[in-house]
N, CA, C and O atoms as a CHARMM CRD file, in Angstrom:
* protein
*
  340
    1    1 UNK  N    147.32400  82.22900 106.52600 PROA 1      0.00000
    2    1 UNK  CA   146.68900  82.97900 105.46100 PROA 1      0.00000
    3    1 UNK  C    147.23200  84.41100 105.48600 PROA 1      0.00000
    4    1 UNK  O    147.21500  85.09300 106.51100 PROA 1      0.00000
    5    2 UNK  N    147.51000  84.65600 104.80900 PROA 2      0.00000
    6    2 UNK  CA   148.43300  86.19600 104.19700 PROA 2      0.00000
    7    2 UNK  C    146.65100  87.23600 104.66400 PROA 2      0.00000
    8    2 UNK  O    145.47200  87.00300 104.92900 PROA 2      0.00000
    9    3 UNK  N    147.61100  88.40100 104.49300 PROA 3      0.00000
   10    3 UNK  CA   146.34200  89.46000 105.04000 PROA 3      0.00000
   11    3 UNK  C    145.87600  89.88400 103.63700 PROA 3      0.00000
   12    3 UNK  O    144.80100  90.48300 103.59700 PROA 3      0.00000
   13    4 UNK  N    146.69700  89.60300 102.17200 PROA 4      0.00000
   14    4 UNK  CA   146.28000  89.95600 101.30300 PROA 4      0.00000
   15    4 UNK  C    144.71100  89.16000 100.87600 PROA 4      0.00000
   16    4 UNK  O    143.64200  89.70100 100.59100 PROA 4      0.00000
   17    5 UNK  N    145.03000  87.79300 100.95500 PROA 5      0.00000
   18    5 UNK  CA   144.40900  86.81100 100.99800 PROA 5      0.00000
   19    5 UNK  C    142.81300  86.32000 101.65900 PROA 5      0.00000
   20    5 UNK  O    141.78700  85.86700 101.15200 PROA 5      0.00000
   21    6 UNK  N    143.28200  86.71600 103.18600 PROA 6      0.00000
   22    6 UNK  CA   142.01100  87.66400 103.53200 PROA 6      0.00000
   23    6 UNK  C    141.06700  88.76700 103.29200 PROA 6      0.00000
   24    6 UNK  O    140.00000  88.66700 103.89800 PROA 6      0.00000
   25    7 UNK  N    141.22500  89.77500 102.55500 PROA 7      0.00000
   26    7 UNK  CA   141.10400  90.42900 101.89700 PROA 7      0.00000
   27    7 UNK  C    140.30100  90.16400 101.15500 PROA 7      0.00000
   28    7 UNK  O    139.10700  90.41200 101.32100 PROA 7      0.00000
   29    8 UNK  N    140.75500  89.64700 100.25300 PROA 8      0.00000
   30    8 UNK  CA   140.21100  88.91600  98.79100 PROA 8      0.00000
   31    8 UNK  C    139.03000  88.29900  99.00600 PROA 8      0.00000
   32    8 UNK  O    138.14500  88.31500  98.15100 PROA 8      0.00000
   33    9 UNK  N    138.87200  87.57000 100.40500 PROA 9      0.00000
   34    9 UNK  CA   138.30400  86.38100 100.75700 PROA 9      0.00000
   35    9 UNK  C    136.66900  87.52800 101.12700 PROA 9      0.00000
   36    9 UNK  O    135.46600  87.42900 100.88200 PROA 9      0.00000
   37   10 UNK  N    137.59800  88.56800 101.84800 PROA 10     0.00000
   38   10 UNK  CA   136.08800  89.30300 102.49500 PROA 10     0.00000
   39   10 UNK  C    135.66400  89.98200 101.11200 PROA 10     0.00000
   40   10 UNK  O    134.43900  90.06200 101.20800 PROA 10     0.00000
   41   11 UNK  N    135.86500  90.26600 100.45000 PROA 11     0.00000
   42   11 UNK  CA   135.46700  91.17200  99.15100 PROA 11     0.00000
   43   11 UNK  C    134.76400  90.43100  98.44200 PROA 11     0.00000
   44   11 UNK  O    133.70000  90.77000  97.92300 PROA 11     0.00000
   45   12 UNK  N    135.42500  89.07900  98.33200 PROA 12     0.00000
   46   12 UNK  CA   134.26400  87.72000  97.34900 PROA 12     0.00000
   47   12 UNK  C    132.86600  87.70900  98.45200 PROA 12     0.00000
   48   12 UNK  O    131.74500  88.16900  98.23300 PROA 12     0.00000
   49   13 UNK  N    133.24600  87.19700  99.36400 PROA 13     0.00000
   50   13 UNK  CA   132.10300  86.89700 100.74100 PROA 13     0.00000
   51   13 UNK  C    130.70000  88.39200 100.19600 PROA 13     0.00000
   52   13 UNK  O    129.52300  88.39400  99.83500 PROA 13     0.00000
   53   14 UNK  N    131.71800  89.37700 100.43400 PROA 14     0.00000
   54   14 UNK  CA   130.46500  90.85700 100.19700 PROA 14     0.00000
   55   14 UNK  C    129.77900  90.86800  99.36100 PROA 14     0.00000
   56   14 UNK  O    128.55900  91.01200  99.44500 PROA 14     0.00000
   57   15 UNK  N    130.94000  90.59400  97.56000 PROA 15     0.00000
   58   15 UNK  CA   130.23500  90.71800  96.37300 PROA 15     0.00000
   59   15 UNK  C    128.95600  89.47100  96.21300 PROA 15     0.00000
   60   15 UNK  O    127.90400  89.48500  95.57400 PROA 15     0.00000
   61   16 UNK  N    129.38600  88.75500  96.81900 PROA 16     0.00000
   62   16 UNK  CA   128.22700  87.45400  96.53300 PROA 16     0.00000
   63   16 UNK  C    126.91600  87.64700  97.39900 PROA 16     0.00000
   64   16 UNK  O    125.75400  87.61700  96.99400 PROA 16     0.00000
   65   17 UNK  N    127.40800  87.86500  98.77400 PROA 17     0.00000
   66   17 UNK  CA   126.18000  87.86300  99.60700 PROA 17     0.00000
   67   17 UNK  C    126.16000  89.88100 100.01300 PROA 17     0.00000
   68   17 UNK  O    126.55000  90.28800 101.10700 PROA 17     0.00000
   69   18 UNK  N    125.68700  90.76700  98.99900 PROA 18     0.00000
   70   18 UNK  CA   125.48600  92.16800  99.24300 PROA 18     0.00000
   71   18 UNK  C    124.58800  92.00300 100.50700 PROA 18     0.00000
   72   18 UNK  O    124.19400  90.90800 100.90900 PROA 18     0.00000
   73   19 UNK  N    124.30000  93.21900 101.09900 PROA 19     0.00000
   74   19 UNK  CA   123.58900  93.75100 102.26300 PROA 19     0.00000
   75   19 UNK  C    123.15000  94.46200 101.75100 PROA 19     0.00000
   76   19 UNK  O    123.82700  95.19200 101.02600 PROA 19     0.00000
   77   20 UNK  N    121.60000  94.63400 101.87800 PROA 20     0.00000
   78   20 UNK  CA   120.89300  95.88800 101.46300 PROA 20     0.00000
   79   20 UNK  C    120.23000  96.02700  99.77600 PROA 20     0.00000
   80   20 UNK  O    119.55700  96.95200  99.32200 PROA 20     0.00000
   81   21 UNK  N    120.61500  94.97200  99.19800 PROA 21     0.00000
   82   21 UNK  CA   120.85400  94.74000  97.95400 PROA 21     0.00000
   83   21 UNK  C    119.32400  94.76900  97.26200 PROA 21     0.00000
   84   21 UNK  O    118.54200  93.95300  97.75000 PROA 21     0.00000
   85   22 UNK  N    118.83200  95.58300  96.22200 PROA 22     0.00000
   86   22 UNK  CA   117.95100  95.62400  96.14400 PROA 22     0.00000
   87   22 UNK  C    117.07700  97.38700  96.21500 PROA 22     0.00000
   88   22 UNK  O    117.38400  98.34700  96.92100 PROA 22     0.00000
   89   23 UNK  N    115.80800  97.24200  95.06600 PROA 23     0.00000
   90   23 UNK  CA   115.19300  98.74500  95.10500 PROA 23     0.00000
   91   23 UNK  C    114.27100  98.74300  96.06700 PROA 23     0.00000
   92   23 UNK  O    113.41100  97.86200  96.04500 PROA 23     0.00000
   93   24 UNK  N    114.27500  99.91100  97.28300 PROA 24     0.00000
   94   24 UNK  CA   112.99000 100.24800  98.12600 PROA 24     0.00000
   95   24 UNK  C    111.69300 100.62900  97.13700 PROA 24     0.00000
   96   24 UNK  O    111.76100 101.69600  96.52700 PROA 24     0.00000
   97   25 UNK  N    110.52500  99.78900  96.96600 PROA 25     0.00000
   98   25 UNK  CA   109.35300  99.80600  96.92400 PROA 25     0.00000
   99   25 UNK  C    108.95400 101.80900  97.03800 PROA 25     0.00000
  100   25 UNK  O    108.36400 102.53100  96.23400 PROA 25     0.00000
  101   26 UNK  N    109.48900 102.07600  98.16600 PROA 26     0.00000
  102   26 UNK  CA   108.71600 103.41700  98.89200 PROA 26     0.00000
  103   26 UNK  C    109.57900 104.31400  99.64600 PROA 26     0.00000
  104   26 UNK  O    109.52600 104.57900 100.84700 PROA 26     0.00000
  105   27 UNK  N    110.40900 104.75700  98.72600 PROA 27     0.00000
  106   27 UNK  CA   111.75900 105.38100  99.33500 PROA 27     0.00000
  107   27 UNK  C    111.22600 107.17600  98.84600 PROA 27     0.00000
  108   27 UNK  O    110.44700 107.40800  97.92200 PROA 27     0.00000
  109   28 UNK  N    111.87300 108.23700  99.72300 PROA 28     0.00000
  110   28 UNK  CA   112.06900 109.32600  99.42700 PROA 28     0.00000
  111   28 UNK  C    113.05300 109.87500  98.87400 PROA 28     0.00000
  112   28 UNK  O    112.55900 110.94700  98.52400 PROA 28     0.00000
  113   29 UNK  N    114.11000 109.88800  98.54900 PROA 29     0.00000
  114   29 UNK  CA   115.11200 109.76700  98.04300 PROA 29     0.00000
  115   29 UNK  C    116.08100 108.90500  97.29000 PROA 29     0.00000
  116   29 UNK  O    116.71000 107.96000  97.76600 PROA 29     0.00000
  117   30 UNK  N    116.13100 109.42300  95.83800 PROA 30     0.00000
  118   30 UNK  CA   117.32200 108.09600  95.19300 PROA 30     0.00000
  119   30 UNK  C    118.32900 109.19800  94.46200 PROA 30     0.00000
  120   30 UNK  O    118.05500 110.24300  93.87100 PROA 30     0.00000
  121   31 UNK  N    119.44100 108.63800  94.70100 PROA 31     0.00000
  122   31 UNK  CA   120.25300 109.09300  94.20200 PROA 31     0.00000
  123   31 UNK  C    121.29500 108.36100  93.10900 PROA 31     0.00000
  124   31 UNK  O    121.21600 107.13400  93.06400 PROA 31     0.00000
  125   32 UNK  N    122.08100 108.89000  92.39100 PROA 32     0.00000
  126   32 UNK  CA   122.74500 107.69200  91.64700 PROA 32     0.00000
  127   32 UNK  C    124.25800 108.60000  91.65100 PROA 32     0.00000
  128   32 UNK  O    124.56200 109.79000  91.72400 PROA 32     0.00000
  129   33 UNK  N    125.12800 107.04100  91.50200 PROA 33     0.00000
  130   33 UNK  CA   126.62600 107.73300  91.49800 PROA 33     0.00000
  131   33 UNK  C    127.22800 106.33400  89.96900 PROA 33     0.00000
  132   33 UNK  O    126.92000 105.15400  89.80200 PROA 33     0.00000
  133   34 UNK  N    128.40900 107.55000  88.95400 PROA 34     0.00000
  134   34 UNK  CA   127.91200 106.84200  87.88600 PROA 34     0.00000
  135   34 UNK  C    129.89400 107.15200  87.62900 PROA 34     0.00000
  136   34 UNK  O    130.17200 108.33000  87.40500 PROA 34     0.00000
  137   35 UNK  N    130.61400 106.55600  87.65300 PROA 35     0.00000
  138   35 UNK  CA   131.69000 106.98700  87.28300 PROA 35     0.00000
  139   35 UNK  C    132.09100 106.30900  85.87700 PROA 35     0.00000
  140   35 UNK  O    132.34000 105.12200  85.67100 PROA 35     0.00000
  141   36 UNK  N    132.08700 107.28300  85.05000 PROA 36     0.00000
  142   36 UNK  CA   131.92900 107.11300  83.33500 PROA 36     0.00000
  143   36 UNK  C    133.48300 106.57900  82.90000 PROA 36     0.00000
  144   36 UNK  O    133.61400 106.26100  81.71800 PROA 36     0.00000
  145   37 UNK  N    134.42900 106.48700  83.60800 PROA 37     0.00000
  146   37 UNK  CA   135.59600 105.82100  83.49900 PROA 37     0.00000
  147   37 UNK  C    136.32000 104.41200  84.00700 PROA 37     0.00000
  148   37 UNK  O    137.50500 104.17600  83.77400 PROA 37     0.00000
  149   38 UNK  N    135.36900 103.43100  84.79600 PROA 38     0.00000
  150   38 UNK  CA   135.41900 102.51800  84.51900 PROA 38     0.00000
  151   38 UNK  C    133.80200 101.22200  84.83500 PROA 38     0.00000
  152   38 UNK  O    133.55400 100.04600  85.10000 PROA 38     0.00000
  153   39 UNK  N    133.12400 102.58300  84.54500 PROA 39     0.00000
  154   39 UNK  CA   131.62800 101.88100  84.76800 PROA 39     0.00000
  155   39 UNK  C    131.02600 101.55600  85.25900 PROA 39     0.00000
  156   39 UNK  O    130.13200 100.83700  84.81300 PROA 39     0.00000
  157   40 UNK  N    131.15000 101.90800  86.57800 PROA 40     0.00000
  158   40 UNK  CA   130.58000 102.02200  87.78200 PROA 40     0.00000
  159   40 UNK  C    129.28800 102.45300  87.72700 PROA 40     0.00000
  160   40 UNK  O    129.04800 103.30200  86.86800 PROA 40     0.00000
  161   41 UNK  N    128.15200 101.98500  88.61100 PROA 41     0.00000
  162   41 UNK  CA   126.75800 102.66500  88.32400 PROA 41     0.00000
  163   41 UNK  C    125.86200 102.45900  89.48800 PROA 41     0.00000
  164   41 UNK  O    125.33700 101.35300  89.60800 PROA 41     0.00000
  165   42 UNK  N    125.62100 103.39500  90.36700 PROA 42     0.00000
  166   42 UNK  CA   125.37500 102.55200  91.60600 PROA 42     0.00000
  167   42 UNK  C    123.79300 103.55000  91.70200 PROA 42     0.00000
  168   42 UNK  O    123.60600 104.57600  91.04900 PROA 42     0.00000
  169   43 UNK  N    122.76900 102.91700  92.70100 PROA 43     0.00000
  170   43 UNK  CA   121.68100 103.85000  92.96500 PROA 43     0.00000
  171   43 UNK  C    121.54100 103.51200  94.13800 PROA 43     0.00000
  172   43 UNK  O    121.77800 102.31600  94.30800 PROA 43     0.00000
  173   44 UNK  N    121.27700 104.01800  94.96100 PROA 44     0.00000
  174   44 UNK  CA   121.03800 104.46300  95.95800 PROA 44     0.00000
  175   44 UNK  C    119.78700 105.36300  96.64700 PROA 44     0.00000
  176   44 UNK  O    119.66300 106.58800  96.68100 PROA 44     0.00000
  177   45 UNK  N    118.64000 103.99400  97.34300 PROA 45     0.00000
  178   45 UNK  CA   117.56900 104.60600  97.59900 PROA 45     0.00000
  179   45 UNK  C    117.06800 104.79900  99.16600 PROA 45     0.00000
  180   45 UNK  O    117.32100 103.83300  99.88500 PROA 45     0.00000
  181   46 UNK  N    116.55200 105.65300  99.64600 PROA 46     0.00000
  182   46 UNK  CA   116.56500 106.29700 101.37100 PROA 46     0.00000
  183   46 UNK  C    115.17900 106.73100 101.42100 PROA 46     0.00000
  184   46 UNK  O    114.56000 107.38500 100.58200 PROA 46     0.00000
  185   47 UNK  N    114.76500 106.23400 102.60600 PROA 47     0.00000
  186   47 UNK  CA   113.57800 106.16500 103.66100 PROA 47     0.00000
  187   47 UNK  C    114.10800 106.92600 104.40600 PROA 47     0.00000
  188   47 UNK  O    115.23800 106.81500 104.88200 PROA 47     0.00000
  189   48 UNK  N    113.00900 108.13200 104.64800 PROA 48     0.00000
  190   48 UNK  CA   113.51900 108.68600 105.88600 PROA 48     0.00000
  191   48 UNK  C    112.60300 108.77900 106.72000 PROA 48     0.00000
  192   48 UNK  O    111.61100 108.74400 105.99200 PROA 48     0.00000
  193   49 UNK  N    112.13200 108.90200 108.06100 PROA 49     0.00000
  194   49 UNK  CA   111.08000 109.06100 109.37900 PROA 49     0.00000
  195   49 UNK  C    111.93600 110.02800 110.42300 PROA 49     0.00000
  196   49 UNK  O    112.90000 109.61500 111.06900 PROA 49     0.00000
  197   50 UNK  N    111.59900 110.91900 110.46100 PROA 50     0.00000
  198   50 UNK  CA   111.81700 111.81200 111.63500 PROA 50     0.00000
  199   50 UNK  C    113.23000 112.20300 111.73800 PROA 50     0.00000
  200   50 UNK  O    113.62900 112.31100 112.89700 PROA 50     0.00000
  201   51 UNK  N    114.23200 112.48200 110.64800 PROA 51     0.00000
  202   51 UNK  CA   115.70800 113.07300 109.72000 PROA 51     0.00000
  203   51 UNK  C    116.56100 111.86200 110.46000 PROA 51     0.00000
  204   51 UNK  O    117.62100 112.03700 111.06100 PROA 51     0.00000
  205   52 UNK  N    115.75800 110.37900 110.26000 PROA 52     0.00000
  206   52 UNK  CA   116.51400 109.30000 110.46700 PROA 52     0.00000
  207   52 UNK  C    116.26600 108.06800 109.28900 PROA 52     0.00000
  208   52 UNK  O    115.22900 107.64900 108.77600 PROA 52     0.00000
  209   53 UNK  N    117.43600 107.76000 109.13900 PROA 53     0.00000
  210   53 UNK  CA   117.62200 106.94000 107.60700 PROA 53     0.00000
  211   53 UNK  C    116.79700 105.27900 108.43500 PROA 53     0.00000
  212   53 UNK  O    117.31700 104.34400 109.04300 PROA 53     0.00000
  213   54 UNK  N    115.30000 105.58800 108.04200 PROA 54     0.00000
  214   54 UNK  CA   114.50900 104.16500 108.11600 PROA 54     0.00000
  215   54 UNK  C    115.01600 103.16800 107.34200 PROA 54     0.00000
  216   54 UNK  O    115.33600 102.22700 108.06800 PROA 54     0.00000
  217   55 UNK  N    115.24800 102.93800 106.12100 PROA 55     0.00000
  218   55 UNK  CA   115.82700 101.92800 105.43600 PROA 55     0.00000
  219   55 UNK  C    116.49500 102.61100 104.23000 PROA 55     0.00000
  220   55 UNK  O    116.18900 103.70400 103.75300 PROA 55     0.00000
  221   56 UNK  N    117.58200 101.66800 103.77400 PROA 56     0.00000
  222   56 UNK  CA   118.30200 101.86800 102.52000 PROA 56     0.00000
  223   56 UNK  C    118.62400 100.80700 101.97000 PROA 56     0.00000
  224   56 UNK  O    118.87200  99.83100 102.67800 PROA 56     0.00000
  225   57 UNK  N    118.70000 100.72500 100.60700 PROA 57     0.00000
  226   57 UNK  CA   119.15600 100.20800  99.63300 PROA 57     0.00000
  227   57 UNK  C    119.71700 100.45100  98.68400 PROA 57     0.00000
  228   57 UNK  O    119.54100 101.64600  98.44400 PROA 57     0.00000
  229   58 UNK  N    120.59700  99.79500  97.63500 PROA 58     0.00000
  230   58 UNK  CA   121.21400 100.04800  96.24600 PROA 58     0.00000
  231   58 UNK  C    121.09300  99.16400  95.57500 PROA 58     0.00000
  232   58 UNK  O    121.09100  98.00200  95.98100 PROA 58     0.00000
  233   59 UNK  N    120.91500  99.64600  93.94000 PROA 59     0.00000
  234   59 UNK  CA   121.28700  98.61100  92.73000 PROA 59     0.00000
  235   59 UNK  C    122.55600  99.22400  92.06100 PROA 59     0.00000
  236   59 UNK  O    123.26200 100.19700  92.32600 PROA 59     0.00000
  237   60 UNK  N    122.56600  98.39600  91.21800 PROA 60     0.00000
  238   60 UNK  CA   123.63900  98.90000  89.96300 PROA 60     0.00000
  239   60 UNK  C    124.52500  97.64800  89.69800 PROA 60     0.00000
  240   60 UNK  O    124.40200  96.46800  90.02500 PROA 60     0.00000
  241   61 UNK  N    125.46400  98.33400  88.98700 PROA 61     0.00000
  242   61 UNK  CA   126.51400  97.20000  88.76100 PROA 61     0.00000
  243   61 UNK  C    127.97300  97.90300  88.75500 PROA 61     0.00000
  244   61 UNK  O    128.18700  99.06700  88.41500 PROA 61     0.00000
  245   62 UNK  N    128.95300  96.94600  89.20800 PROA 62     0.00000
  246   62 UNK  CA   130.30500  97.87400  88.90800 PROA 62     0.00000
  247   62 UNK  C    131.27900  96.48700  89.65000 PROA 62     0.00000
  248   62 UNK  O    130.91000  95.44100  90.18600 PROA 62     0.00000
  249   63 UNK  N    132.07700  96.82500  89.49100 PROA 63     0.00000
  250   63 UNK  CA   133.63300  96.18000  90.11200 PROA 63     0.00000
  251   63 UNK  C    133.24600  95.66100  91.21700 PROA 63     0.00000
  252   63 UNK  O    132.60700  96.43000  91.93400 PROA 63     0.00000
  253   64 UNK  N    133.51100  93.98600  91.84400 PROA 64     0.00000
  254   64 UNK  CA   133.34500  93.92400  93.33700 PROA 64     0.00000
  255   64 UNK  C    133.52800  94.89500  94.28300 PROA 64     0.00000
  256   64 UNK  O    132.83000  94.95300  95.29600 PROA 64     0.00000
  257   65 UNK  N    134.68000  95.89700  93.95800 PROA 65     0.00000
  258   65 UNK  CA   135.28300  96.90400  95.56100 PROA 65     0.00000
  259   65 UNK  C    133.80700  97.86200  95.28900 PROA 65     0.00000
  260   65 UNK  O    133.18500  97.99400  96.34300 PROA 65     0.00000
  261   66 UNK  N    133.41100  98.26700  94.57600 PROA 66     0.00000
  262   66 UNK  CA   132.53500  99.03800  94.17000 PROA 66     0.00000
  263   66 UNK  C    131.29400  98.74600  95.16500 PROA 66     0.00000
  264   66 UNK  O    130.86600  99.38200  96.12900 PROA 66     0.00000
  265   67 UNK  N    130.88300  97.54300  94.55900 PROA 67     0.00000
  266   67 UNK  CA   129.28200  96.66900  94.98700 PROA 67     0.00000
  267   67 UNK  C    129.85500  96.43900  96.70900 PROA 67     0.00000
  268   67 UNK  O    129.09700  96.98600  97.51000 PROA 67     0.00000
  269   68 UNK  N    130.85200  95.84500  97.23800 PROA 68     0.00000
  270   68 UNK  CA   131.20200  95.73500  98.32000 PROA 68     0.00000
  271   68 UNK  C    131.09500  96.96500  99.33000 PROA 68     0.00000
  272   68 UNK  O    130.58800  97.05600 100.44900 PROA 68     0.00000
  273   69 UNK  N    132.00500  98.20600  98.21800 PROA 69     0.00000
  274   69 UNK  CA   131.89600  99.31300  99.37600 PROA 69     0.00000
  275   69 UNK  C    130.41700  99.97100  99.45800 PROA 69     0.00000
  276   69 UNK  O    130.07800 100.37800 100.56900 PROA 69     0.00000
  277   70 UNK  N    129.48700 100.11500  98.35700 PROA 70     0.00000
  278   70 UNK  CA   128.20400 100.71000  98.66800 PROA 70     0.00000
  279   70 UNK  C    127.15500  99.73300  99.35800 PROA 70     0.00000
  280   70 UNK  O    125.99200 100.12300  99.46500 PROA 70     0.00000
  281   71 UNK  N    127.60200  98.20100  99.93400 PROA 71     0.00000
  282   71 UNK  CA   127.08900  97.72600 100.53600 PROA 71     0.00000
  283   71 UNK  C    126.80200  98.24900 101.99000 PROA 71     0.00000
  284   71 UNK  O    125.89000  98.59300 102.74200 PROA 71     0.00000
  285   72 UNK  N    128.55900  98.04200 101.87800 PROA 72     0.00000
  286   72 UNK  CA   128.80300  98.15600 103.71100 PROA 72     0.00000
  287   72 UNK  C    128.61600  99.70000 104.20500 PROA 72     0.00000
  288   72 UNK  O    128.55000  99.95100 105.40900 PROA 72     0.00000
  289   73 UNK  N    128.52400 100.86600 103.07400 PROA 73     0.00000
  290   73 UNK  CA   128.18000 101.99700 103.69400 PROA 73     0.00000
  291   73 UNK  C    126.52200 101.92900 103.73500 PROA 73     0.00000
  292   73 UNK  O    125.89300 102.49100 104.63200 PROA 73     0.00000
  293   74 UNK  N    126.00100 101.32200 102.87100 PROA 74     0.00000
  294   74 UNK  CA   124.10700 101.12400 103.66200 PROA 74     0.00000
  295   74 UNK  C    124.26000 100.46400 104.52800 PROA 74     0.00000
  296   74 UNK  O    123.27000 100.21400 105.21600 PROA 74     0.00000
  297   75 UNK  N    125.39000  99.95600 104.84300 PROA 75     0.00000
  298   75 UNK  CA   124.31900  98.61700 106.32900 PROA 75     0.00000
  299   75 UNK  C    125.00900  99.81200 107.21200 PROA 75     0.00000
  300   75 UNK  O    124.05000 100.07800 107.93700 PROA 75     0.00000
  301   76 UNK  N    125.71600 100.41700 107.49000 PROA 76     0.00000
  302   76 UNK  CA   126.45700 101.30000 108.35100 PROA 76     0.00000
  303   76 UNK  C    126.03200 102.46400 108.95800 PROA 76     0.00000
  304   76 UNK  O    126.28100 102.96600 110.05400 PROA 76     0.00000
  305   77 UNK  N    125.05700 102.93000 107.64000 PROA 77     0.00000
  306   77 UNK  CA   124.33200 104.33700 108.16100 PROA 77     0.00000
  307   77 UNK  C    122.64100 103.82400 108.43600 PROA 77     0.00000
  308   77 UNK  O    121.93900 104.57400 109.11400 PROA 77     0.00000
  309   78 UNK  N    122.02700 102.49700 107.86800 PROA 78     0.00000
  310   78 UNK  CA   120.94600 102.56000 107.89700 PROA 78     0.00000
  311   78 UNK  C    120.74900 102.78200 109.42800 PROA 78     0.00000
  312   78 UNK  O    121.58000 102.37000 110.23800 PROA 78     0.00000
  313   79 UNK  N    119.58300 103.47100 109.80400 PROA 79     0.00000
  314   79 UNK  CA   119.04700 103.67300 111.54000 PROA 79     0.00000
  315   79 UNK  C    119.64800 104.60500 112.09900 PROA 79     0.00000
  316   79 UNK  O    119.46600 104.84000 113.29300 PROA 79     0.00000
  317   80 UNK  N    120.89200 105.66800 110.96900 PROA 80     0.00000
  318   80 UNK  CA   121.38500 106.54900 111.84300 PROA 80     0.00000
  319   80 UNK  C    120.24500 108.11300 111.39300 PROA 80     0.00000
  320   80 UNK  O    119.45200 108.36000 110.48400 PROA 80     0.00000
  321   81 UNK  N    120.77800 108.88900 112.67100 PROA 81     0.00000
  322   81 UNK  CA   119.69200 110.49400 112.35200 PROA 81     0.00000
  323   81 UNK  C    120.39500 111.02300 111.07700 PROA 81     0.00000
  324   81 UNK  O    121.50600 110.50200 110.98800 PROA 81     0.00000
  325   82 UNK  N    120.18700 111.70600 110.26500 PROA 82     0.00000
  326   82 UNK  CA   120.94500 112.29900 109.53600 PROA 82     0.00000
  327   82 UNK  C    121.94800 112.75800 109.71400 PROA 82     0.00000
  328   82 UNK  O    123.01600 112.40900 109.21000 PROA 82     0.00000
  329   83 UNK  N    121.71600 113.77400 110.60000 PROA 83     0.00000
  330   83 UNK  CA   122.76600 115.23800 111.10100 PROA 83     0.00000
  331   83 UNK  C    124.62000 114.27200 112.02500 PROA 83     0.00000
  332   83 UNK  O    125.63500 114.81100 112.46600 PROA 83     0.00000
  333   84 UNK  N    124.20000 112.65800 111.92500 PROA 84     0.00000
  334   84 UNK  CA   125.18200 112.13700 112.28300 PROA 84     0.00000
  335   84 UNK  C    125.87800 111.54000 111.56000 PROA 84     0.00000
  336   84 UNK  O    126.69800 110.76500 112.05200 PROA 84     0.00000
  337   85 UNK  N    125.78900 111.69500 110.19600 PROA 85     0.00000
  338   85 UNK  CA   126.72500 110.84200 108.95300 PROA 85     0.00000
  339   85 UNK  C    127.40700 112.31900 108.07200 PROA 85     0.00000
  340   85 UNK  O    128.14500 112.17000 107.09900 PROA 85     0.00000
C-alpha cells in the first residue's frame, strides 16, 4: 500500500468516525472558525475546571481534511491545562 493511499485511508476512517463530534450541553466557551473561500465552518465548544480543558467538542461542516483536522486537535488538547497548548 503506497503512503499516499494510506493517507486517504486515515482521512476516510476520521471523516466517518469524528472524535469529539458533537455540541457540549454546558460549555464556557464557543468559538467558531468560518473560512468564506471554500466553506469551511467549524464551532468549537470548551469546558473549562481549574484553566484545564474538561471537555471539548465541534460541529460544522467543511472538506474531510477540515472535519478530520478539528477532530484530532480536540481529542489532543482535551485534559490539557491551558497555559500548555
Amino acid at each position: 500500500m503506497s503512503d499516499q493511499q494510506l493517507y486517504k485511508e486515515i482521512i476516510f476512517d476520521g471523516y466517518k468516525n469524528p472524535l469529539n463530534k458533537g455540541e457540549l450541553s454546558n460549555y464556557d466557551v464557543i468559538e467558531r472558525g468560518f473560512n468564506p473561500l471554500c466553506g469551511d465552518d467549524v464551532m468549537i465548544y470548551m469546558k473549562f475546571e481549574n484553566s484545564k480543558i474538561l471537555d471539548i467538542s465541534h460541529t460544522g461542516v467543511g472538506c474531510a481534511i477540515s472535519q478530520v483536522a478539528v477532530s484530532i486537535i480536540t481529542d489532543e488538547i482535551k485534559g490539557k491545562q491551558i497555559d500548555c497548548i
